[in-house]
C-alpha positions, 0 to 999 in steps of 0.5 A: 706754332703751339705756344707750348713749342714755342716756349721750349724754343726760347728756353733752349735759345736762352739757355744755349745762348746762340742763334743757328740757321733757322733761328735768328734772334731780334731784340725788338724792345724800341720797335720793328728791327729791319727784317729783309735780309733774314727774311730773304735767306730763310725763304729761301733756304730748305725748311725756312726759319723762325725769327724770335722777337723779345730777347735781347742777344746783347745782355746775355740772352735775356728776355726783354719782351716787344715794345708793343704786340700789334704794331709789331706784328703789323710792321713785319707784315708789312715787311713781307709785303715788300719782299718778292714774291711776298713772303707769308710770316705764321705769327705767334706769342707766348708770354715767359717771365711776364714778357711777351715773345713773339715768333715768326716763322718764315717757310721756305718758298717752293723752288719755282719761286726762288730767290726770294728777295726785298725788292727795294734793293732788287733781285741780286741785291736783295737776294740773301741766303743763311750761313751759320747764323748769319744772312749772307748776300748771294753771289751774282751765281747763286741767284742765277742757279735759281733763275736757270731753274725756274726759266729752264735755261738750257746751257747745254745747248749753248752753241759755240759760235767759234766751232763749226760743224765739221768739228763734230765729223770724227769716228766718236759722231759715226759711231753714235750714228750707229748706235741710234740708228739701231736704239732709235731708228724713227730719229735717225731716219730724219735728216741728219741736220735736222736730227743733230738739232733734235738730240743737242748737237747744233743750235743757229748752225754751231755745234753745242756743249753737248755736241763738242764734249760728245764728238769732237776731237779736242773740245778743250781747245775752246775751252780750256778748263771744261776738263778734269784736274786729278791729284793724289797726295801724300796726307789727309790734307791738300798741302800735305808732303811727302816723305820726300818733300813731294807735294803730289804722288801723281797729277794729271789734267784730263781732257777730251770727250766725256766717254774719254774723260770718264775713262781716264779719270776712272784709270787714274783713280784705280792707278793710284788707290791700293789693291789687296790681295785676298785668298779664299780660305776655302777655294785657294783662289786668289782676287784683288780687292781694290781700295774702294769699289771701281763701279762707285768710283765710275758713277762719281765721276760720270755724275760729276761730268754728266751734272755739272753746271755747263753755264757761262759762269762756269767756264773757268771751273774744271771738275776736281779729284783729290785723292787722300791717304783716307778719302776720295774727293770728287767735286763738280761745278753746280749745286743740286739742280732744281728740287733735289734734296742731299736727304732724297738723293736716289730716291725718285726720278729728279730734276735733270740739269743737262737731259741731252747730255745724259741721253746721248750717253744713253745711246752709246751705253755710256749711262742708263740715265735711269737716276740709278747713280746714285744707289749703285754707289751706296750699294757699291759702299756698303758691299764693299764694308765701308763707311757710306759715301757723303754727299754734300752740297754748297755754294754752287758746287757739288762734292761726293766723298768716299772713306777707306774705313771699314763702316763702323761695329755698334760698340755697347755704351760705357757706365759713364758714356751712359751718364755722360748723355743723361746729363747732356739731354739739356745742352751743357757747356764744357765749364758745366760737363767738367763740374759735373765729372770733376770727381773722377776726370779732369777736365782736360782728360773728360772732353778729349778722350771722352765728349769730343769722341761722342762728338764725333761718333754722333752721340752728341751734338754742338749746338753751334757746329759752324763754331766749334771753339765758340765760348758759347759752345754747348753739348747735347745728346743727340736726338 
């Protein structure tokens, strides 16, 4: 890092008082501090991190300096050594106020080696991932979601020991026989055991993931939570009530195969969203404008049932919808697979959690799996002029959401909104943004009709966003 980057670093950090996901903050005036958490969760976390050396957190943030460069530097590497596999520190200096700062910067492992940990503590205890600007350890999930990926752990093809092959012998599995017969005839002229095993139906003479939740007539009878829980209800929140004290307008678990899991989920969302009708001011003709756009709603649920995790420690996790007065909730068990990325969603061909699954749908028509998902539900969104779709990914668990808000019109900035940036390109606190506009608002008046708006239509930013009532909560104008 340039000590001219670096300097500008530690001023924001002094000056915001606050650590943040990539940056954690040790005083290190008496010595090395322990560093195997941190340096576990930004190994192992999108982009790394960098561990600033020489302020002191506790008196203010102010710069204290190290105890003594080398050594320090010495001790950290020494410290990377004992992590697994040993992580690569990029040391820096840079002196400020006559003390000297060092920085580490820690990038993030490529996936095939995650999790990164301290091997001290070994591979579940030592494993550590960044929450805000903390190190937390991972679940005993986490740490196998890496582990699924790197050894390529096939938990669709896990057989179902309980279930024999008659279980798959129902019109779903003829009609698939068809319909491969025809799209993939060099296949179908094998045997019929042989070609079960070769498109992930059986496994050690048992009928697998794939094959029950493709054929069987009630897969849910051996297991019971691998389904659907669909809700709507009558607020913004899940504990909202009805004008009638009703918790739910409409609550439906749905079970069966994946094709008639995906329909009836498809059904109940189209039941329960509104539908306008719009005349054409030129033809007469009337159509029906559904609350969100069906084919967006179809690709979230089929995504969801097609990438989910199907391990064994999710066997207890159905997939969610929740349907809100604003807002479709769609949620699956299993994070981004592998080395996908929330910011290149779409953009390539990605890592594939369960491949027989989603080529078996391809065989009855059921999905193309050509990774189109998911720019058909931002076309589907943009088309239908509403906000964009959010996806997000946390904690082993995968959520897309959609909002019935027509997508924001760019609204030229007021005189004082103008001002109102031009002050904050240095992070600001509240106790300084009401000084500075005393004159003509009050506080109050200046933060909720004016800074918490910006906030939230993107113009500025909190420097500690998993904190938003932290006292040392500061605004900036967002880059």
């Amino acid at each position: 890092m340039l000590e001219k980057k670096l300097k500008k670093i530690v001023e924001e950090v002094c000056s915001q008082k606050s650590e943040s996901n990539h940056i954690e903050i040790k005083k290190s005036a008496g010595g090395c501090p322990r560093l195997f958490d941190t340096l576990s969760s930004f190994s192992n976390q999108k982009d790394g991190g960098i561990i600033l050396f020489g302020i002191d957190e506790e008196n203010d943030y102010k710069i204290c300096g190290v105890y003594d460069v080398a050594d320090l530097i010495k001790k950290i590497s020494e410290q990377c050594l004992q992590m697994e596999p040993p992580v690569k520190a990029l040391c820096t200096t840079t002196i400020l106020h006559r003390k000297t700062i060092v920085c580490a910067e820690i990038p993030e492992m490529d996936d095939f080696q995650k999790p990164c940990f301290y091997k001290g503590a070994g591979r579940l205890r030592g494993s550590f991932v960044r929450v805000g600007d903390s190190d937390r350890q991972m679940t005993e999930y986490e740490v196998y979601t890496f582990e699924s990926f790197k050894k390529k752990i096939e938990d669709e093809l896990r057989p179902v020991e309980r279930a024999d092959e008659k279980e798959l012998q129902t019109d779903s599995f003829k009609k698939y026989a068809l319909a491969l017969q025809e799209k993939k005839p060099n296949v179908f002229a094998l045997p019929v055991q042989r070609w079960m095993m070769l498109q992930g139906f059986m496994s050690n003479g048992h009928p697998t993931i794939v094959g029950l939740f493709m054929f069987c007539a009630y897969p849910q009878g051996f297991f019971p939570q691998l389904g659907i829980t669909a809700v709507a209800v009558p607020g913004t929140e899940i504990s909202g009530i009805g004008e009638i004290g009703e918790r739910f307008l409409d609550n439906k678990r749905i079970e069966g195969t994946i094709p008639q899991m995906k329909d009836d989920a498809v059904a109940f969302v189209i039941r329960n969203m509104k539908v306008r009708t719009v005349i054409d001011e030129k033809t007469g003709e009337r159509t029906d404008k559904t609350e969100y756009p069906v084919v967006a709603i179809r690709e979230i649920i089929l995504n969801a049932l097609v990438h989910r995790d199907y391990s064994i420690h999710t066997d207890n996790c159905p997939i969610t919808i929740r349907m809100f007065t604003n807002r479709i909730e769609v949620e699956n068990p299993g994070g981004l697979y592998g080395r996908n990325r929330i910011d290149t969603l779409g953009d390539y061909g990605a890592d594939t959690r369960n491949p027989y699954l989603a080529n078996a749908l391809e065989i009855i028509g059921q999905a193309e799996n050509r990774y189109s998902g998911i720019p058909t539900i931002r076309r589907a969104m943009e088309e239908a002029g509403l906000e964009p779709p959010k996806f997000e990914s946390t904690r082993g668990v995968f959520r897309v959401t959609l909002y019935n808000t027509l997508k924001k019109v760019i609204v030229p900035l007021t005189e004082l909104q103008q001002r109102i940036l031009e002050f904050c390109k240095i992070p600001r606190s509240r106790n300084e943004l009401e000084c500075e506009f005393k004159s003509e608002l009050t506080g109050a008046y200046l933060m909720t009709r004016h800074i918490y708006p910006m906030v939230k239509d993107g113009l500025l930013s909190l420097t500690i966003p998993d904190k938003p009532k932290s006292k040392n909560q500061r605004f900036v104008r967002k880059s």
